[in-house]
C-alpha positions as CSV (number, residue, x, y, z in Angstrom):
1,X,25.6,62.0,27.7
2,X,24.7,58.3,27.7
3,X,20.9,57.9,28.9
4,X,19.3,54.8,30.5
5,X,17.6,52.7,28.6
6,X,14.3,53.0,30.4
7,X,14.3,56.9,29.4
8,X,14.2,56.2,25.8
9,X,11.8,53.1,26.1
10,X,9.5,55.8,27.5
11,X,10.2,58.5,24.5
12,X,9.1,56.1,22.3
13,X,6.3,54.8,23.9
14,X,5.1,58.5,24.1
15,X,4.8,58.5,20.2
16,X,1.7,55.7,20.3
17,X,-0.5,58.1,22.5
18,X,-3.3,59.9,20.7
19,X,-4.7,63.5,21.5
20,X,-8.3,63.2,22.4
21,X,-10.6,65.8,22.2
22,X,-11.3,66.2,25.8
23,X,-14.3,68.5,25.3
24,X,-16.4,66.3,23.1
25,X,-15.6,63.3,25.3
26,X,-16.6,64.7,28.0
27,X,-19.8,66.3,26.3
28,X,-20.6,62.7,24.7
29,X,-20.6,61.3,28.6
30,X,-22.7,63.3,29.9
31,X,-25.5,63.5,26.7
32,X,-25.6,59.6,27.8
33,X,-26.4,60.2,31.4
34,X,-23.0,58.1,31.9
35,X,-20.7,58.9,34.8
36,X,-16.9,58.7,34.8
37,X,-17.7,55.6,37.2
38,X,-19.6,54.3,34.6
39,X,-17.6,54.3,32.0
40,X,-15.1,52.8,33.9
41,X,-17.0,49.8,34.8
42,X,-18.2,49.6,31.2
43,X,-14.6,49.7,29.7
44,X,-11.5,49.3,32.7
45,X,-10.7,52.7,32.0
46,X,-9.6,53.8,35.6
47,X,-11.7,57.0,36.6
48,X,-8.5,59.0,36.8
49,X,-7.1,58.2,33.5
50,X,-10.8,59.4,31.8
51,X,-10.5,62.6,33.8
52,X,-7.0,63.6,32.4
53,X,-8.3,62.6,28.9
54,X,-11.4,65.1,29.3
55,X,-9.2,67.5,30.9
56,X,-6.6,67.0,27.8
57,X,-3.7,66.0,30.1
58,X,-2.4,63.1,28.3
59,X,-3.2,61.3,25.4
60,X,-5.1,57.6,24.9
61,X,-3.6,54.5,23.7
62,X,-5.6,53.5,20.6
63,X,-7.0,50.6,22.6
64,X,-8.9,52.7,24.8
65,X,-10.2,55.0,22.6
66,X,-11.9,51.8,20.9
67,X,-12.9,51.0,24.8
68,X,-14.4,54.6,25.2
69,X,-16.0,55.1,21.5
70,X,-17.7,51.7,21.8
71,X,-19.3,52.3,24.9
72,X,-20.1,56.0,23.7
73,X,-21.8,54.7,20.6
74,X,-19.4,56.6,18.2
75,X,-16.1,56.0,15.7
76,X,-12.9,56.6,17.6
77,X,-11.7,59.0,15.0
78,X,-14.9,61.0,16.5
79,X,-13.3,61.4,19.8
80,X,-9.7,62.3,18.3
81,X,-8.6,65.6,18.3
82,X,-8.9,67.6,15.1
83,X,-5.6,69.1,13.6
């Protein structure tokens, strides 16, 4: 079977997504009075995308766990989830 070659572009995007403790992010939002709004005026993260993260739908680019850890006040490896 000979796939297209926007199917494996995808698969290997997939690997550069990083599991994100959904939990603690969410918990470090709220400690700060910050609403999902918020944050994404603070950092372009789109309001849905930081929902799926809390709810541990998908994963987070590297770059925007910077975006979310800096306007958190934390390390990023804070809001990664633990193995």
């Amino acid at each position: 079977m000979i796939l297209p070659h926007y199917y494996v572009i995808i698969i290997s995007m997939d690997s550069r997504f990083i599991e994100v403790d959904g939990a603690k992010l969410r918990k470090l939002r709220r400690e700060r009075a910050l609403s999902q709004q918020d944050i994404e005026r603070e950092t372009g993260v789109s309001q849905g995308t930081l929902s799926d993260l809390e709810q541990g739908k998908r994963g987070a680019r590297a770059s925007t766990l910077r975006k979310l850890a800096k306007v958190l006040g934390v390390q990023p490896k804070e809001l990664m989830k633990e193995e």
